[in-house]
C-alpha positions as CSV (number, residue, x, y, z in Angstrom):
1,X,0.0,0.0,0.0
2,X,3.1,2.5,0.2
3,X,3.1,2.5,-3.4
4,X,-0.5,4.3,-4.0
5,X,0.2,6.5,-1.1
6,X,2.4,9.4,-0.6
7,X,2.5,9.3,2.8
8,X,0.8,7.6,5.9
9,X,0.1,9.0,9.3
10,X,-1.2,7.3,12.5
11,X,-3.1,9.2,14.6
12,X,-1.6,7.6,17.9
13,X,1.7,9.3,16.4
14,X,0.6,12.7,16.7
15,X,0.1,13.2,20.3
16,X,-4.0,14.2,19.3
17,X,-6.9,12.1,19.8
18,X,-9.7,11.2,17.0
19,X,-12.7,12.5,17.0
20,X,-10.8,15.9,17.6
21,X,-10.5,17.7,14.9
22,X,-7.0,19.2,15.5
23,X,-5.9,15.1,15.2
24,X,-6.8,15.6,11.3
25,X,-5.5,19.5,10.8
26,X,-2.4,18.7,12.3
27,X,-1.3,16.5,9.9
28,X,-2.7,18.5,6.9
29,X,-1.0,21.6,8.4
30,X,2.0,20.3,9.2
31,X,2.6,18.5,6.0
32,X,1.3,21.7,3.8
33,X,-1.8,18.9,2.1
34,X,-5.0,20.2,0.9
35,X,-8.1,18.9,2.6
36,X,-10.0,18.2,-0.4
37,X,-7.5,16.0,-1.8
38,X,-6.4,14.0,1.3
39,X,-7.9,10.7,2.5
40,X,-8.9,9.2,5.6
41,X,-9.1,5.5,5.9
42,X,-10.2,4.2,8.8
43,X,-12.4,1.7,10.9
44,X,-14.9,3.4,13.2
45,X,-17.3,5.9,11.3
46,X,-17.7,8.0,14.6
47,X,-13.9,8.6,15.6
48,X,-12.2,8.3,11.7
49,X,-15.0,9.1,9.1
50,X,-17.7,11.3,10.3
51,X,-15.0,14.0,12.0
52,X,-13.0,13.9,8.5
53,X,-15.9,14.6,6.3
54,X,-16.8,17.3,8.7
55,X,-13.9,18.6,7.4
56,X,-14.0,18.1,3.8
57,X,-11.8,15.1,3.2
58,X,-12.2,12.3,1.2
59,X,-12.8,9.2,3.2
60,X,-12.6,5.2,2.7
61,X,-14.7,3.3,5.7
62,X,-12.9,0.0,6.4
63,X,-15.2,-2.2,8.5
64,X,-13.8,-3.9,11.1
65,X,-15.1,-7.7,10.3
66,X,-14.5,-10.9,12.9
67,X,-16.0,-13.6,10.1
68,X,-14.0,-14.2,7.6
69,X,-16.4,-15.6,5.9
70,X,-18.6,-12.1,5.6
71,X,-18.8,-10.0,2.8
72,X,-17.7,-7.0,3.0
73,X,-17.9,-3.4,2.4
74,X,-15.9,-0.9,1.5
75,X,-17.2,2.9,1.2
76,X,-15.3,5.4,-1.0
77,X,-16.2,8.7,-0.9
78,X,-20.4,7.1,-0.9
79,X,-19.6,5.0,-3.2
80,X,-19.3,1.2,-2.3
81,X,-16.3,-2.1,-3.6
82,X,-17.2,-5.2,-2.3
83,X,-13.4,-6.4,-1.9
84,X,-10.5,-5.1,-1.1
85,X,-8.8,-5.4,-4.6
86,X,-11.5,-3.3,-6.4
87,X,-10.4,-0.2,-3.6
88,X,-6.8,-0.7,-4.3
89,X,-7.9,-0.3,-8.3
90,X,-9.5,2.7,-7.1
91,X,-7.0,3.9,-4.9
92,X,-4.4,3.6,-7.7
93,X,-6.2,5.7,-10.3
């Protein structure tokens, strides 16, 4: 995954906590990134997603599944991939 992506951060890294906002700003400050064009990929839709698209960014929801045997879901930016090579197609284009 280090090849579609410039750059990843861990929130636990930056000394702020999600759903705070400054978690997500520092970051975009600090690394001079525009909003608009920066994705957050995470697991919980209250602490990762919801607080980024308050903020404009582009998100990717990554459920957090205990079945292997589940389907599952990806969300895009509202749109939806059912595994995870169709967001990896996505993520490289």
């Amino acid at each position: 995954i280090t090849n579609i992506f410039d750059n990843i951060y861990i929130s636990a890294e930056t000394g702020n906590s999600k759903p705070n906002k400054e978690a997500f700003l520092q970051i975009i400050k600090g690394n001079n990134l525009t909003i608009e064009k920066t994705l957050m990929v995470g697991d919980s839709y209250n602490f990762d997603i919801q607080p980024a698209k308050k903020l404009g960014m582009q998100t990717a929801f990554i459920p957090k599944k205990w079945h292997l045997d589940e389907v599952m879901i990806f969300d895009i930016n509202e749109k939806q991939y059912k595994n995870i090579d169709e967001v990896f197609g996505y993520l490289e284009n």
